[in-house]
mmCIF file as Biopython writes it, N, C-alpha, C and O atoms, coordinates in Angstrom:
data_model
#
loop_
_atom_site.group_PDB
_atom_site.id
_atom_site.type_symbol
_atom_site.label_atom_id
_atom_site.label_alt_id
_atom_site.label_comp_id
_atom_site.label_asym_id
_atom_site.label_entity_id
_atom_site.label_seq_id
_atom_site.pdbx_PDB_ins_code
_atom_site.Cartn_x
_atom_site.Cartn_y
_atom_site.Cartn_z
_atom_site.occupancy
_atom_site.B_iso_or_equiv
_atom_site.auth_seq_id
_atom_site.auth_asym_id
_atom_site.pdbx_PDB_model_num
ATOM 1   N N  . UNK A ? 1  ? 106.940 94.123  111.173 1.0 0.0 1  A 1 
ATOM 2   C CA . UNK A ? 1  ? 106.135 92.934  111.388 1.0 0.0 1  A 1 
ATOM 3   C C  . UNK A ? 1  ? 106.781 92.099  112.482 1.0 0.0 1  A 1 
ATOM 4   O O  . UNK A ? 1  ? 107.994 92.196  112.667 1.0 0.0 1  A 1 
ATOM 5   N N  . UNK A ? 2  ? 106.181 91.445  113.069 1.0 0.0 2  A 1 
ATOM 6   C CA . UNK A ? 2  ? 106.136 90.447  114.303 1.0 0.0 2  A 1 
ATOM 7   C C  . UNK A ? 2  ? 105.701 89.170  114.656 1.0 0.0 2  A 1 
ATOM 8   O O  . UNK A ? 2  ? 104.477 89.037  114.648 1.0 0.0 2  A 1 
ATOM 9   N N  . UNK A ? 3  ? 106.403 88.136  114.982 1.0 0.0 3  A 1 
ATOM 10  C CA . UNK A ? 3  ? 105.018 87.018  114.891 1.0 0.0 3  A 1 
ATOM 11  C C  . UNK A ? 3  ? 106.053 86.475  116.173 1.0 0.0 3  A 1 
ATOM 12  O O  . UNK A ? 3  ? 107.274 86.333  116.115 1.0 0.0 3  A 1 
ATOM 13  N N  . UNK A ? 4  ? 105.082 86.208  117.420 1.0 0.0 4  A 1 
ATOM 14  C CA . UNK A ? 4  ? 105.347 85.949  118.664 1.0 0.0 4  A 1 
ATOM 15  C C  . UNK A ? 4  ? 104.712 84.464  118.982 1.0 0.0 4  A 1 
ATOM 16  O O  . UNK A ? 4  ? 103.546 84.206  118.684 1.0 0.0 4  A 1 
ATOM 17  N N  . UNK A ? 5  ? 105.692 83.396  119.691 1.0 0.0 5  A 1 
ATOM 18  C CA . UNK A ? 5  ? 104.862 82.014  120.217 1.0 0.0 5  A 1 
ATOM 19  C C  . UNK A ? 5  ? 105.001 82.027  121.777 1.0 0.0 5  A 1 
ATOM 20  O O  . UNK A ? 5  ? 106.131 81.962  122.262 1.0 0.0 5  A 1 
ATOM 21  N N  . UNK A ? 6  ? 103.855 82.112  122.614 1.0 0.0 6  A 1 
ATOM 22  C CA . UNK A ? 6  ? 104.176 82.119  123.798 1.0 0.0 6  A 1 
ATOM 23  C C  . UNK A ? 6  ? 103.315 81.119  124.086 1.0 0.0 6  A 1 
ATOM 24  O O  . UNK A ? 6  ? 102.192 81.388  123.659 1.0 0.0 6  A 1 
ATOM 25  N N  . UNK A ? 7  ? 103.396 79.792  124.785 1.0 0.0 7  A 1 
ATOM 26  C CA . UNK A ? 7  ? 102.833 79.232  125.068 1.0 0.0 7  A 1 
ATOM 27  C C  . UNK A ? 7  ? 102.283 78.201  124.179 1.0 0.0 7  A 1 
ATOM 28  O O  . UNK A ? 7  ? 103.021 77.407  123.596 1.0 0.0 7  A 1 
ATOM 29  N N  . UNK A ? 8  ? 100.723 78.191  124.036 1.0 0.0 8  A 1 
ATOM 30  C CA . UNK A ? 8  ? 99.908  77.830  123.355 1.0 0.0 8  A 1 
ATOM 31  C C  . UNK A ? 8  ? 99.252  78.657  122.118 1.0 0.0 8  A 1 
ATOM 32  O O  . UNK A ? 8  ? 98.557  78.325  121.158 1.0 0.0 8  A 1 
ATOM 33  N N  . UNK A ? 9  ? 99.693  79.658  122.494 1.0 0.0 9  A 1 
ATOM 34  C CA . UNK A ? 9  ? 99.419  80.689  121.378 1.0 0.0 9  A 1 
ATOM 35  C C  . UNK A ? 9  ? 100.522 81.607  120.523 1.0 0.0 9  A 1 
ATOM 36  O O  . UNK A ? 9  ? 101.612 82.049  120.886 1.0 0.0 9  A 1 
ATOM 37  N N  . UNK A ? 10 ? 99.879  81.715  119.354 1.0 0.0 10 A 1 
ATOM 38  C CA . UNK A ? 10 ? 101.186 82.724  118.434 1.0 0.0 10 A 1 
ATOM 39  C C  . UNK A ? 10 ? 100.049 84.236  118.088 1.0 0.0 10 A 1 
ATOM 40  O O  . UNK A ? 10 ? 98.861  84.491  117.892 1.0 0.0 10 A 1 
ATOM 41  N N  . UNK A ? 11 ? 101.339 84.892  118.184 1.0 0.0 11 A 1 
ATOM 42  C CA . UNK A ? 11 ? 100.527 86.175  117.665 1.0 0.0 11 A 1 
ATOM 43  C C  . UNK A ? 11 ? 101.155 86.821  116.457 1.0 0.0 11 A 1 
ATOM 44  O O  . UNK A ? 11 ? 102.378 86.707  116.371 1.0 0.0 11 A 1 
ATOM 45  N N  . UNK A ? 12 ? 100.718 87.275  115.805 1.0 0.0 12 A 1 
ATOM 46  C CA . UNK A ? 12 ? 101.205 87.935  114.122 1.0 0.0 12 A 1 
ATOM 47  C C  . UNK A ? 12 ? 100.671 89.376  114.209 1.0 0.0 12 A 1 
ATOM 48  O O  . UNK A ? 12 ? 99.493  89.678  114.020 1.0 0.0 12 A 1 
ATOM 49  N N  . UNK A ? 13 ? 101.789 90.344  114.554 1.0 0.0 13 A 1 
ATOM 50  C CA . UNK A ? 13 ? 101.756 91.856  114.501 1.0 0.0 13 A 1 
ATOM 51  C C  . UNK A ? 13 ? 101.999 92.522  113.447 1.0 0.0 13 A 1 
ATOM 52  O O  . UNK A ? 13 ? 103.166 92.390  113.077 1.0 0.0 13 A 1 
ATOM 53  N N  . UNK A ? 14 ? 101.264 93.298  112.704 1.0 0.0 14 A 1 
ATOM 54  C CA . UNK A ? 14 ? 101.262 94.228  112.091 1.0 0.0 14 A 1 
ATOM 55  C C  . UNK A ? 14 ? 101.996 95.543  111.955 1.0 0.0 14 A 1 
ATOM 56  O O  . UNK A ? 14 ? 101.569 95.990  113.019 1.0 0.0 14 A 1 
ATOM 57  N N  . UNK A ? 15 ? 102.418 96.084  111.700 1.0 0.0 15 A 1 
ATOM 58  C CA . UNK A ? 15 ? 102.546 97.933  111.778 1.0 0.0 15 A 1 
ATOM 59  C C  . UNK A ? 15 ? 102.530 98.447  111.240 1.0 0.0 15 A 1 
ATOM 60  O O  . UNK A ? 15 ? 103.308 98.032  110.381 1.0 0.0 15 A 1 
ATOM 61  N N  . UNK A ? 16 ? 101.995 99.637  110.838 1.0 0.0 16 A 1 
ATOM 62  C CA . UNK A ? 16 ? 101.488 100.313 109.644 1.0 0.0 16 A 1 
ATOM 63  C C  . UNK A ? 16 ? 101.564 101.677 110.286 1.0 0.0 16 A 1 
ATOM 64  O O  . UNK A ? 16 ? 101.062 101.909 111.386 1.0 0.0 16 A 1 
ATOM 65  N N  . UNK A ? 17 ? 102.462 102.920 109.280 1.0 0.0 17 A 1 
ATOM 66  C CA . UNK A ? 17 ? 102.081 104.311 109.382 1.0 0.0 17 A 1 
ATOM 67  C C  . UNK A ? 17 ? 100.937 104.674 108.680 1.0 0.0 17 A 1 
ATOM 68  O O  . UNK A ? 17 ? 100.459 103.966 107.794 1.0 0.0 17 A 1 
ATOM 69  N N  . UNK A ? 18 ? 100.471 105.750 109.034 1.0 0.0 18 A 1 
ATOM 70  C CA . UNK A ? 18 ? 99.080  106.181 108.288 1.0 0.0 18 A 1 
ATOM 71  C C  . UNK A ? 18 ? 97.827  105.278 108.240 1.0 0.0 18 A 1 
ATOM 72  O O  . UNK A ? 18 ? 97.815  104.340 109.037 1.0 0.0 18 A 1 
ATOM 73  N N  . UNK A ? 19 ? 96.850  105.424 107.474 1.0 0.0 19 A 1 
ATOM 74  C CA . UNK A ? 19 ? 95.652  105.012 107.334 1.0 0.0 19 A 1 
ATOM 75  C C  . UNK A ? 19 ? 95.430  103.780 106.821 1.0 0.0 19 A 1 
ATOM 76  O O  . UNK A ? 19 ? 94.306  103.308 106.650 1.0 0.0 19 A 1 
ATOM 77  N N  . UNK A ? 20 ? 96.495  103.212 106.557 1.0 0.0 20 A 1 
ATOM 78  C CA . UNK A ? 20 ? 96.512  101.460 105.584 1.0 0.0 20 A 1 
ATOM 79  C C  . UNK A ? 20 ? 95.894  100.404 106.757 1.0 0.0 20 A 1 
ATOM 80  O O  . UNK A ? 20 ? 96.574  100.007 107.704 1.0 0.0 20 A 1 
ATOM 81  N N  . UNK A ? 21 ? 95.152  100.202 106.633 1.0 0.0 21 A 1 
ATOM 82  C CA . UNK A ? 21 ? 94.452  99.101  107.183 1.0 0.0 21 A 1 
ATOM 83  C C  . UNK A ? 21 ? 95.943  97.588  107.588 1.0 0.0 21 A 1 
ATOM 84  O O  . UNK A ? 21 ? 96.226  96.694  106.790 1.0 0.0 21 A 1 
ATOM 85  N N  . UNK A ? 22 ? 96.477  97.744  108.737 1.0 0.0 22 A 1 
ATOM 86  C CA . UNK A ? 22 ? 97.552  96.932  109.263 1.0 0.0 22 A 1 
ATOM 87  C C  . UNK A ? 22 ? 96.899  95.339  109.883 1.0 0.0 22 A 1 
ATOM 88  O O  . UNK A ? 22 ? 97.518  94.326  110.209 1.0 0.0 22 A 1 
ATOM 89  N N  . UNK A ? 23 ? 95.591  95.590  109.877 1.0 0.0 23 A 1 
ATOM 90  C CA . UNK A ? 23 ? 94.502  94.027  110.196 1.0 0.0 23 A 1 
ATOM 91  C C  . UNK A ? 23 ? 94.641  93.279  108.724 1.0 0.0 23 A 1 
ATOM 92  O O  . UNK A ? 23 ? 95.261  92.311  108.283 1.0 0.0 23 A 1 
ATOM 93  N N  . UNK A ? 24 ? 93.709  94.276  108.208 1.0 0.0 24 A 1 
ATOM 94  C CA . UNK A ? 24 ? 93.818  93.527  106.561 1.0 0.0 24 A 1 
ATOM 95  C C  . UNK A ? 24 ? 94.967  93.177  105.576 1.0 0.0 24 A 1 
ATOM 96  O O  . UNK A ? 24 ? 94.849  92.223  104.807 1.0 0.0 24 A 1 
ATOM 97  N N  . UNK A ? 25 ? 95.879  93.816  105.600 1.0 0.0 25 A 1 
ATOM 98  C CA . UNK A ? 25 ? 97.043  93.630  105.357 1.0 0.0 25 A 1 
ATOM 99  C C  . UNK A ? 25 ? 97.626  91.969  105.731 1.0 0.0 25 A 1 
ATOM 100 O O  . UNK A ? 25 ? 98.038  91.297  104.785 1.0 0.0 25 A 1 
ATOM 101 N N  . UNK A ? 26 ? 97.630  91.390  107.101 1.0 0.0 26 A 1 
ATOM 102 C CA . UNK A ? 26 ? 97.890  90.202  107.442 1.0 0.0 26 A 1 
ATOM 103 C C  . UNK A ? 26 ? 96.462  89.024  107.141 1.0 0.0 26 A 1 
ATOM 104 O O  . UNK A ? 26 ? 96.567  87.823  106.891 1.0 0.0 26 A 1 
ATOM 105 N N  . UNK A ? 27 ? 95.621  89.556  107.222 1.0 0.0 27 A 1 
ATOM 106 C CA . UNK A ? 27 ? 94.673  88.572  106.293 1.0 0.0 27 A 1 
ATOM 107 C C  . UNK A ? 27 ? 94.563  88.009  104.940 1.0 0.0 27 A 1 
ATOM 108 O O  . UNK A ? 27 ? 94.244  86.894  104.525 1.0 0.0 27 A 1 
ATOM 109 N N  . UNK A ? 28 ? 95.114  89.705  104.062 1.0 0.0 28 A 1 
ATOM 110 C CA . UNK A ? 28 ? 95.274  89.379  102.502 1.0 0.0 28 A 1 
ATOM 111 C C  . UNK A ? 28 ? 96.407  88.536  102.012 1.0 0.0 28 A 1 
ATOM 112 O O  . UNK A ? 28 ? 96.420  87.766  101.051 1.0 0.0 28 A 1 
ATOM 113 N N  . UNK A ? 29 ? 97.697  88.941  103.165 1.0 0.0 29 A 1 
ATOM 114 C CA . UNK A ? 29 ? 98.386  88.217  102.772 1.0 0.0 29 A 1 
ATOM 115 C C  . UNK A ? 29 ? 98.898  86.851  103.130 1.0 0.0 29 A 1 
ATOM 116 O O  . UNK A ? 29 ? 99.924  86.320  102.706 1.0 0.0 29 A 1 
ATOM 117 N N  . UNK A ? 30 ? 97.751  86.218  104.236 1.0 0.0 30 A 1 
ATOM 118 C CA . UNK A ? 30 ? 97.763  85.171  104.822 1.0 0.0 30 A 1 
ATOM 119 C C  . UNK A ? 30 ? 98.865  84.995  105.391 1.0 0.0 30 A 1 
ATOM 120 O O  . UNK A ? 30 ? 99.389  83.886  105.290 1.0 0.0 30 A 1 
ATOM 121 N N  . UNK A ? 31 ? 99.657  86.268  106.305 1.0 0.0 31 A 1 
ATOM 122 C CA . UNK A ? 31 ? 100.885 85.605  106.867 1.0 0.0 31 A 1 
ATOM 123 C C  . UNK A ? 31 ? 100.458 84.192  108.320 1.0 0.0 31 A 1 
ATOM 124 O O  . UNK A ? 31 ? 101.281 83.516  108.938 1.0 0.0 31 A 1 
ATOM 125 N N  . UNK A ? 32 ? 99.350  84.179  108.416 1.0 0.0 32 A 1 
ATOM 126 C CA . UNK A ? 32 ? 99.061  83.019  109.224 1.0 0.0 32 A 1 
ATOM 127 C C  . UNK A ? 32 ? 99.269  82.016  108.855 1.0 0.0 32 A 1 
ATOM 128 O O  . UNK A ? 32 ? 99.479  81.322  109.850 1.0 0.0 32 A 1 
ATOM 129 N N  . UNK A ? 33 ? 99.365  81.372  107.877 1.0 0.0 33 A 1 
ATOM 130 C CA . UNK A ? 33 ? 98.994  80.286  106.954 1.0 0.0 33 A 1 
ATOM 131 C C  . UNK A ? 33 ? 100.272 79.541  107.410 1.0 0.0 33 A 1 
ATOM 132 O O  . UNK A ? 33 ? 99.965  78.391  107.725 1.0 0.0 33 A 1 
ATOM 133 N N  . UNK A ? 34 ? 101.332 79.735  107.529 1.0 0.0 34 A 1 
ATOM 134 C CA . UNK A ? 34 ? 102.576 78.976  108.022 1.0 0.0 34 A 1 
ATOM 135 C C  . UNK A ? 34 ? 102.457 78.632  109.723 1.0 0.0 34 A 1 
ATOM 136 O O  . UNK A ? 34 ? 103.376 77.909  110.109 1.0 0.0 34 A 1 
ATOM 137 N N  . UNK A ? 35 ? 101.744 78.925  110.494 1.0 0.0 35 A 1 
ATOM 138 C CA . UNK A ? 35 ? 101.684 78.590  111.888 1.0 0.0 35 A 1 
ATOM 139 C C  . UNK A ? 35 ? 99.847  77.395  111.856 1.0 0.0 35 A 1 
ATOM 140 O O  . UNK A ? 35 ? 99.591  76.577  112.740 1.0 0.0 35 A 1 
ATOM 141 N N  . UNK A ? 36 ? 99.176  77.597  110.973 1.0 0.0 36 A 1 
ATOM 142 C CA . UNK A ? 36 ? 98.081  76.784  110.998 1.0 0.0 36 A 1 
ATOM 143 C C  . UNK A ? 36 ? 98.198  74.955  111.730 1.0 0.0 36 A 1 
ATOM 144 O O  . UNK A ? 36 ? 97.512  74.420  112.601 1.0 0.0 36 A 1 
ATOM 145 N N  . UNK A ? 37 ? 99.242  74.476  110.997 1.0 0.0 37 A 1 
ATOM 146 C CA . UNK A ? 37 ? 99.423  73.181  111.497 1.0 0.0 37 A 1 
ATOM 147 C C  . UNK A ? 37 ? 100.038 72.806  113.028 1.0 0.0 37 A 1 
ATOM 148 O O  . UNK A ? 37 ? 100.037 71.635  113.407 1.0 0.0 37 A 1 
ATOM 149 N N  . UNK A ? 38 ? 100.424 73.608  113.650 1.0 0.0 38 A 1 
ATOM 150 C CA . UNK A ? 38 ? 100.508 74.092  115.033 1.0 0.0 38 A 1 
ATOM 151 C C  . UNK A ? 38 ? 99.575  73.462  115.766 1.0 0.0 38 A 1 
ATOM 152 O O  . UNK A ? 38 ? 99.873  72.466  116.425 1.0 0.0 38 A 1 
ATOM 153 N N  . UNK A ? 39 ? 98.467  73.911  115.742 1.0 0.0 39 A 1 
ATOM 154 C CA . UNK A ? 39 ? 97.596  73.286  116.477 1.0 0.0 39 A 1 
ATOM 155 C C  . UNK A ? 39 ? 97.919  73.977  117.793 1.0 0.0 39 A 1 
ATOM 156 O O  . UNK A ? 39 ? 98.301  73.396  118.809 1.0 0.0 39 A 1 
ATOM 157 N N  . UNK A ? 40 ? 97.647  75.786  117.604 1.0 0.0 40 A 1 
ATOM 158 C CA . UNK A ? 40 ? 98.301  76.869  118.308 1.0 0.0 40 A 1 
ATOM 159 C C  . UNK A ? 40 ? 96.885  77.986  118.416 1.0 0.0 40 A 1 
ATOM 160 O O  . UNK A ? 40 ? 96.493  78.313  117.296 1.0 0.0 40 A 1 
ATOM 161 N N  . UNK A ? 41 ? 96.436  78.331  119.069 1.0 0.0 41 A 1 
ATOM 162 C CA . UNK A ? 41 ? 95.459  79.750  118.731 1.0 0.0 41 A 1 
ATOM 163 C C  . UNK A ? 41 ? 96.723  80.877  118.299 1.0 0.0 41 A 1 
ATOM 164 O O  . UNK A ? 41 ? 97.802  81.162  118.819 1.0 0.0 41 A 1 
ATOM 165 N N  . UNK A ? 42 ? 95.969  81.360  117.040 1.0 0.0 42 A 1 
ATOM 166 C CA . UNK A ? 42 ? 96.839  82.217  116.450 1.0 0.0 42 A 1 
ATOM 167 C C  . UNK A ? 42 ? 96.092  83.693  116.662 1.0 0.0 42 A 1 
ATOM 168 O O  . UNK A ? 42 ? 95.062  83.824  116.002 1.0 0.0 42 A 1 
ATOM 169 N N  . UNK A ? 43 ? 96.344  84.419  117.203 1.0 0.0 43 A 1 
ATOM 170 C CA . UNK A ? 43 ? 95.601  85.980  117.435 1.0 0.0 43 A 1 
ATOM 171 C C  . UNK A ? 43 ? 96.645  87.131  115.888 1.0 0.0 43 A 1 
ATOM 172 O O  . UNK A ? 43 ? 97.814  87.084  115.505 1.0 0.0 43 A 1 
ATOM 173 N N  . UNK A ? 44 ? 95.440  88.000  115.452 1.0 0.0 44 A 1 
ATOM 174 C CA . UNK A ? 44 ? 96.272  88.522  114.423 1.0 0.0 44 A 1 
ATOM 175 C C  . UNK A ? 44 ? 95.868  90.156  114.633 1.0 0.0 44 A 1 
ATOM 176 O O  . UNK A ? 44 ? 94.743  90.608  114.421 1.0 0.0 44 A 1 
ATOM 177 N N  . UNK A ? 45 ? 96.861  90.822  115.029 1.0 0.0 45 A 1 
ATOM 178 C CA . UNK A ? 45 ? 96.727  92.040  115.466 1.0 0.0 45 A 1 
ATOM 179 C C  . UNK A ? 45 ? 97.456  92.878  114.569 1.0 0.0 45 A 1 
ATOM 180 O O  . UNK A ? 45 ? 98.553  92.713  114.036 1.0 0.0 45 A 1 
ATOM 181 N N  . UNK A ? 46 ? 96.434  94.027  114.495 1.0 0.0 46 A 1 
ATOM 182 C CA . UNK A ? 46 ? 96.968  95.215  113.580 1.0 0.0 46 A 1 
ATOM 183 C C  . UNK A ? 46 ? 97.348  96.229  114.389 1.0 0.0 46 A 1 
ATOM 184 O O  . UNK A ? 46 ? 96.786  96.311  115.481 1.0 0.0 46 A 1 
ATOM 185 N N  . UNK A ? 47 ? 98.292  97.128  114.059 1.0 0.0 47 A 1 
ATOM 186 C CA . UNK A ? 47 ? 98.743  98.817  114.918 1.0 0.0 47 A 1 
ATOM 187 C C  . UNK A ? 47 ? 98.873  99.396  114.052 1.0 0.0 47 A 1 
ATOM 188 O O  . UNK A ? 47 ? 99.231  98.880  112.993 1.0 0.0 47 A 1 
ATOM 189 N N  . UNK A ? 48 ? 98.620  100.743 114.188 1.0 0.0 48 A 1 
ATOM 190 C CA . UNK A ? 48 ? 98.146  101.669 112.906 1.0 0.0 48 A 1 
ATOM 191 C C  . UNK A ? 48 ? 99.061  102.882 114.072 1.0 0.0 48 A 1 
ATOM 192 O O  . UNK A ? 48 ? 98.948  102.880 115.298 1.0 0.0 48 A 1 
ATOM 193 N N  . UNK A ? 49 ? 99.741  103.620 113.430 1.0 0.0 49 A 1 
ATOM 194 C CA . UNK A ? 49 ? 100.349 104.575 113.950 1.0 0.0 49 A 1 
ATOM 195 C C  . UNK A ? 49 ? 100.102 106.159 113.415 1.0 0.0 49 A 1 
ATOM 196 O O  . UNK A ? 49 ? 99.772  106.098 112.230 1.0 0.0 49 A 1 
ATOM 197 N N  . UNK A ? 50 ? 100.120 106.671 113.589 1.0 0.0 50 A 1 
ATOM 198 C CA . UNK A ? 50 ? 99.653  108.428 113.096 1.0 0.0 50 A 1 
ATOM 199 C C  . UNK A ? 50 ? 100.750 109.319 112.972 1.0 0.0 50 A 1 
ATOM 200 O O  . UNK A ? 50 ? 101.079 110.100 113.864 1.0 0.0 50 A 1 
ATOM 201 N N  . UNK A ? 51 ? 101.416 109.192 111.690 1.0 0.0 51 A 1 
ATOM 202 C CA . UNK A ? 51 ? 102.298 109.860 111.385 1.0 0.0 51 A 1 
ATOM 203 C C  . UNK A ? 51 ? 102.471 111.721 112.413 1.0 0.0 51 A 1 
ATOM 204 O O  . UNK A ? 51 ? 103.419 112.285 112.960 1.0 0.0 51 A 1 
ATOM 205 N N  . UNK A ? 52 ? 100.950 112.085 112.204 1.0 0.0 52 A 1 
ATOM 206 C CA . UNK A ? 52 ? 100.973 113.826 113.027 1.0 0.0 52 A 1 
ATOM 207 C C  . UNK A ? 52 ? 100.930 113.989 114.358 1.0 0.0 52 A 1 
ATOM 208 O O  . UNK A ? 52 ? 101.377 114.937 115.005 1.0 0.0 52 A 1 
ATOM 209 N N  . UNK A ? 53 ? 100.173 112.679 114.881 1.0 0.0 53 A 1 
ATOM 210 C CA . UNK A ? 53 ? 100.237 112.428 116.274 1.0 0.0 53 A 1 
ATOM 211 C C  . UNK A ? 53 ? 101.293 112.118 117.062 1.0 0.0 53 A 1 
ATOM 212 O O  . UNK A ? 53 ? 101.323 112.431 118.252 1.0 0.0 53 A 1 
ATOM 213 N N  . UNK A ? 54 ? 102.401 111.372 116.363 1.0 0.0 54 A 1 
ATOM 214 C CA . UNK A ? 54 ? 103.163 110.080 116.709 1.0 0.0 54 A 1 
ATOM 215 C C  . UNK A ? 54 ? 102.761 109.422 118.176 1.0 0.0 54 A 1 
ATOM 216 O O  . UNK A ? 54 ? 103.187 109.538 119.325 1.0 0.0 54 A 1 
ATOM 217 N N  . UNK A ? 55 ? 101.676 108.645 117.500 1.0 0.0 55 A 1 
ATOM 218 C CA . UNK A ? 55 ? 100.827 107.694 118.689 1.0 0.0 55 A 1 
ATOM 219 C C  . UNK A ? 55 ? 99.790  106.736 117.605 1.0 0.0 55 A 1 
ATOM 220 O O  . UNK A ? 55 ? 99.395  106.862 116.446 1.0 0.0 55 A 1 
ATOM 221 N N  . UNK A ? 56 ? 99.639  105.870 118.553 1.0 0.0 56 A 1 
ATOM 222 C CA . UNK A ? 56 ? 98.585  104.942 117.992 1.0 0.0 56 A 1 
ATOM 223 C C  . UNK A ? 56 ? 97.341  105.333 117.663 1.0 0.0 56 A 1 
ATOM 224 O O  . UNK A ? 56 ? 96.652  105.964 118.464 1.0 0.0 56 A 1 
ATOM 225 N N  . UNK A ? 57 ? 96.908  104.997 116.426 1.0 0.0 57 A 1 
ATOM 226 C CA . UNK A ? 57 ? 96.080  105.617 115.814 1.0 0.0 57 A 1 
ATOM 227 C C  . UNK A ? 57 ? 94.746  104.433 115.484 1.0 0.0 57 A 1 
ATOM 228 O O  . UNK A ? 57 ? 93.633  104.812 115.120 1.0 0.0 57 A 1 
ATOM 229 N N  . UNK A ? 58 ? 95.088  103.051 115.677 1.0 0.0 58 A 1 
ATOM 230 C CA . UNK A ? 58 ? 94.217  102.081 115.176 1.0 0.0 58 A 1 
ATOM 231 C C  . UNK A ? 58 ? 94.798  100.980 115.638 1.0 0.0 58 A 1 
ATOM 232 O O  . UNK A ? 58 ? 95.945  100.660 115.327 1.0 0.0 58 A 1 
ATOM 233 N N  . UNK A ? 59 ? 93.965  100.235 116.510 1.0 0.0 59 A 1 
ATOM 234 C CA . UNK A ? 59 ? 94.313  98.780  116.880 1.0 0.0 59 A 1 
ATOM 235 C C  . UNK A ? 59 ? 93.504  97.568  116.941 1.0 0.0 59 A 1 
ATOM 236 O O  . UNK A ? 59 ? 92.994  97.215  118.004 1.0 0.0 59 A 1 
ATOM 237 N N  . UNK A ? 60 ? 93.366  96.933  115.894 1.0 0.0 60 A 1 
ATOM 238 C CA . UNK A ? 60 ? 92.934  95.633  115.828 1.0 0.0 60 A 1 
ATOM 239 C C  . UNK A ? 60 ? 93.206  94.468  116.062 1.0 0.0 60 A 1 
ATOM 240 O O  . UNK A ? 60 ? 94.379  94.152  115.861 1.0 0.0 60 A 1 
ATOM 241 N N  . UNK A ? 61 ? 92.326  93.483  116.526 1.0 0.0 61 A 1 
ATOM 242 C CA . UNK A ? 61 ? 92.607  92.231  116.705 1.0 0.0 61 A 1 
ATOM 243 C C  . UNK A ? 61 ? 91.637  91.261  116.505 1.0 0.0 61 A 1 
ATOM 244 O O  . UNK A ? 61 ? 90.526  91.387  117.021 1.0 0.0 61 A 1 
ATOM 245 N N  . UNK A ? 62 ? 91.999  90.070  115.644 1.0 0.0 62 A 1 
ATOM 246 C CA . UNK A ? 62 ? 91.106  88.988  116.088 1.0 0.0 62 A 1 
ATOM 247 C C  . UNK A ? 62 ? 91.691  87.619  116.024 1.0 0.0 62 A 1 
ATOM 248 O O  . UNK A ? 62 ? 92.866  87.470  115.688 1.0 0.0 62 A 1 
ATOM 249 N N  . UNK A ? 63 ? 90.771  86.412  116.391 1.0 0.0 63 A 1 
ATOM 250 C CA . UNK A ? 63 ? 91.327  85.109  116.676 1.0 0.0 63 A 1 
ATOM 251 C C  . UNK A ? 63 ? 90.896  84.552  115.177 1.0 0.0 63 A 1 
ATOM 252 O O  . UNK A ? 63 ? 89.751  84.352  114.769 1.0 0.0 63 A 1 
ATOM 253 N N  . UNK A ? 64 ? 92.124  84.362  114.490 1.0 0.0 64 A 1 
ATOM 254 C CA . UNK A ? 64 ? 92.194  83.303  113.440 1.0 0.0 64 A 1 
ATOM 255 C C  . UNK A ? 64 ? 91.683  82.580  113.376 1.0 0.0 64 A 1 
ATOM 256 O O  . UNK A ? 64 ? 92.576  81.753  113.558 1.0 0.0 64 A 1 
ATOM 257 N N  . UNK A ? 65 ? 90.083  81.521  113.135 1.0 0.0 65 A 1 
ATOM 258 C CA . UNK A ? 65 ? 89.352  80.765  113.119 1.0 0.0 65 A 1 
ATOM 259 C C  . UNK A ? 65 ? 89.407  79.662  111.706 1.0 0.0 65 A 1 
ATOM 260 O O  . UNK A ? 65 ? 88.589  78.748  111.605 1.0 0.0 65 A 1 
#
C-alpha cells in the first residue's frame, strides 16, 4: 500500500496479487477517510498484478467525491 501528497492532490495505492479486487479493497476499508479534511483531491487507485503473467493484470482509478 501507498498513499502519495503531491501538490494539491493525494493518491492512495493499492496492490493486490491475483484477482482480489485492489479498488474495492481501499473503498471498504475507507483508507481515505484520514486525508478528507485536507481539502486535497484524493485519487484512489487499484493495481492488480497476475501472479502467471508477472505483469499488471487490473488497474483502477477514481476521484474520491
Amino acid at each position: 500500500d501507498l498513499s502519495l501528497e503531491i501538490d494539491n492532490k493525494i493518491y492512495i495505492i493499492e496492490f493486490k496479487m491475483g484477482d482480489e479486487n485492489a479498488l474495492k479493497q481501499i473503498k471498504e476499508k475507507k483508507y481515505y477517510e484520514k486525508f478528507l479534511n485536507q481539502n486535497k483531491e484524493i485519487y484512489l487507485v487499484g493495481i492488480n498484478f497476475s501472479e502467471e503473467e508477472k505483469n499488471i493484470s487490473n488497474f483502477d482509478w477514481e476521484l474520491q467525491s
